[in-house]
N, C-alpha and C positions, 0 to 999 in steps of 0.2 A: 719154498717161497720166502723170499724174504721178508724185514718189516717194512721196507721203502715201498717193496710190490703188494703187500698186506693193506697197507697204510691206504695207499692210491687205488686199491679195488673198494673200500669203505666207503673214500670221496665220491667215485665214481656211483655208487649205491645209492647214498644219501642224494646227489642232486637228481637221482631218476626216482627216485622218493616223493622230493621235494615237487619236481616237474609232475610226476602223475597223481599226486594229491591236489595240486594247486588246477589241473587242468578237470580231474573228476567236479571242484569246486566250485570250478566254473561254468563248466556244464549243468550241475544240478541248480546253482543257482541260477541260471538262463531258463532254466526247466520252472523250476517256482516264479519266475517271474513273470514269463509269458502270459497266464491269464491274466493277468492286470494290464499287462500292455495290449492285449490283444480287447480290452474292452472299453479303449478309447477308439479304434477303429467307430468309424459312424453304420448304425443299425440300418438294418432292409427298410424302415422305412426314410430315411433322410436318403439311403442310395435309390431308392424310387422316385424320389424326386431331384435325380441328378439333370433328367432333362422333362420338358413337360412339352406337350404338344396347345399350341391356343391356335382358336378358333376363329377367325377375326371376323367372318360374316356379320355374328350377329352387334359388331359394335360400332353403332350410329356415328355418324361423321360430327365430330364435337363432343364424342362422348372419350370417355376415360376408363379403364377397366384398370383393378389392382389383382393380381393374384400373386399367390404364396408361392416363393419356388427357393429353393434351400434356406430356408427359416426367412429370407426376407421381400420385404412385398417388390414386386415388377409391375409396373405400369406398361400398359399397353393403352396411349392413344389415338384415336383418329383422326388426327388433324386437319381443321378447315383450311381454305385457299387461303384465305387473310392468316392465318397460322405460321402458316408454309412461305408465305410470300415477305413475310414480316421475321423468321428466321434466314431466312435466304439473302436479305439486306443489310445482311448486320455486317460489319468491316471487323475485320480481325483483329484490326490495333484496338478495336473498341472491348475485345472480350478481358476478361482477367484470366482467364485459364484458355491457351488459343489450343492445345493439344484434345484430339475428337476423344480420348478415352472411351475408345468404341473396341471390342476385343476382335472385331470382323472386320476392323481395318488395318492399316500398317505402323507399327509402332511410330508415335512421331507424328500424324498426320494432322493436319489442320484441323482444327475444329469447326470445317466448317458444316451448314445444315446439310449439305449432302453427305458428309461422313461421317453423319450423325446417325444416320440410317443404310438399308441394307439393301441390295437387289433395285435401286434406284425406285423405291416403293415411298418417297416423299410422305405418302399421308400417312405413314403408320410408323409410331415412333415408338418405341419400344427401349426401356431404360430401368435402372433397379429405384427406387424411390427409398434410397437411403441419403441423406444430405452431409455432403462431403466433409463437414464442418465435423460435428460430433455424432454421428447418424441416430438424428432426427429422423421421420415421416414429415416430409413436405406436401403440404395442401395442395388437393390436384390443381389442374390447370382450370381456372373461371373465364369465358370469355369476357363477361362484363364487368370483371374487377381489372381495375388498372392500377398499377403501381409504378411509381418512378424507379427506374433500373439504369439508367444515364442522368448525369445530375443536367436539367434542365429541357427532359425529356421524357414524355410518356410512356410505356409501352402497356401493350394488354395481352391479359393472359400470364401464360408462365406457373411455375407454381414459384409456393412462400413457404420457408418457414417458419414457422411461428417461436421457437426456440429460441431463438440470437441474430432473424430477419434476413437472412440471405435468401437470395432471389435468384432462381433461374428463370431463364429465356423459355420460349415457346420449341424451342430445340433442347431442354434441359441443361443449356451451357450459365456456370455462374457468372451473372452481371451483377451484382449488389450485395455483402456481406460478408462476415468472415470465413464461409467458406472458400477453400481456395483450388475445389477443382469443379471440375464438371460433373454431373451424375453420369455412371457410369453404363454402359450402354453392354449387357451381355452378348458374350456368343449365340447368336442363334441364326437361321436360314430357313428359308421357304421352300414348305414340301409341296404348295400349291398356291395358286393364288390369292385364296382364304385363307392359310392354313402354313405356322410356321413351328419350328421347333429349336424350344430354348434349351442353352445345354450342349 
């Protein structure tokens, strides 16, 4: 053998050296690394609460229910006719945010009170009560509190928040403050009449 053919079996050596050191390397270090990565995955209990079934029989028409569903509160109300009828009138050029940010609608879609909601089920509005601004908890909806949310115009109801004073509508769409979208309206569907699931 020569030293030209010597020489060039050494090179050939050293980079299958080089390659099965660097690749063993790699490996054990993906090996030590995975429990660490593998314990920002979310625990059995936050994936139990990927979807939640509510109840809605028991909530009085004017009434408001908050529950917990992946660390943040979901408002489920039952919206009166004056509620419903007084979302329903509102003109799209009047809103600040005209997109429905409903996840059960089509990207894009109007904002209006109908596609604010699901299965054409108008009195049950269902939305996360986070406030788009800097997520605040917005004060539920009060029939008998009224606040101006159109300069030179009434409206009643809606929630507030107390934070930096942005105002949603009775449909949860922002009319008044620095927030600049709508509360956002989760994936959910009705498994019965009473009875839907978010998630």
């Amino acid at each position: 053998m020569s030293t030209a053919d010597h020489a060039h079996t050494d090179v050939n050596r050293r980079d299958f050296l080089f390659i099965a050191t660097g690749a063993v390397a790699a490996v054990g270090g993906a090996l030590v690394a995975w429990p660490f990565i593998n314990q920002m995955n979310p625990d059995a209990a936050v994936l139990a609460l990927a979807s939640i079934d509510v109840d809605l029989a028991p909530i009085a028409e004017g009434q408001a229910v908050t529950f917990k569903w992946r660390g943040n509160p979901l408002i489920v109300r039952h919206r009166t006719k004056p509620e419903i009828e007084a979302a329903k009138a509102v003109k799209m050029e009047e809103l600040k945010d005209n997109v429905a940010r409903n996840a059960n609608a089509k990207s894009g879609d109007l904002a209006t009170d109908e596609n604010r909601v699901v299965g054409g089920k108008a009195e049950y509005l269902v939305m996360l009560g986070v406030c788009t601004h800097l997520g605040c908890v917005p004060d539920g909806a009060n029939p008998s509190r009224e606040f101006a949310v159109v300069e030179g115009a009434t409206k009643t109801g809606g929630w507030f928040c107390p934070c930096h004073g942005s105002q949603y509508d009775t449909a949860g769409r922002i009319r008044k403050g620095p927030a600049p979208e709508n509360l956002a309206v989760p994936q959910y569907a009705y498994l019965s009449d009473t009875k839907i699931r978010v998630g």
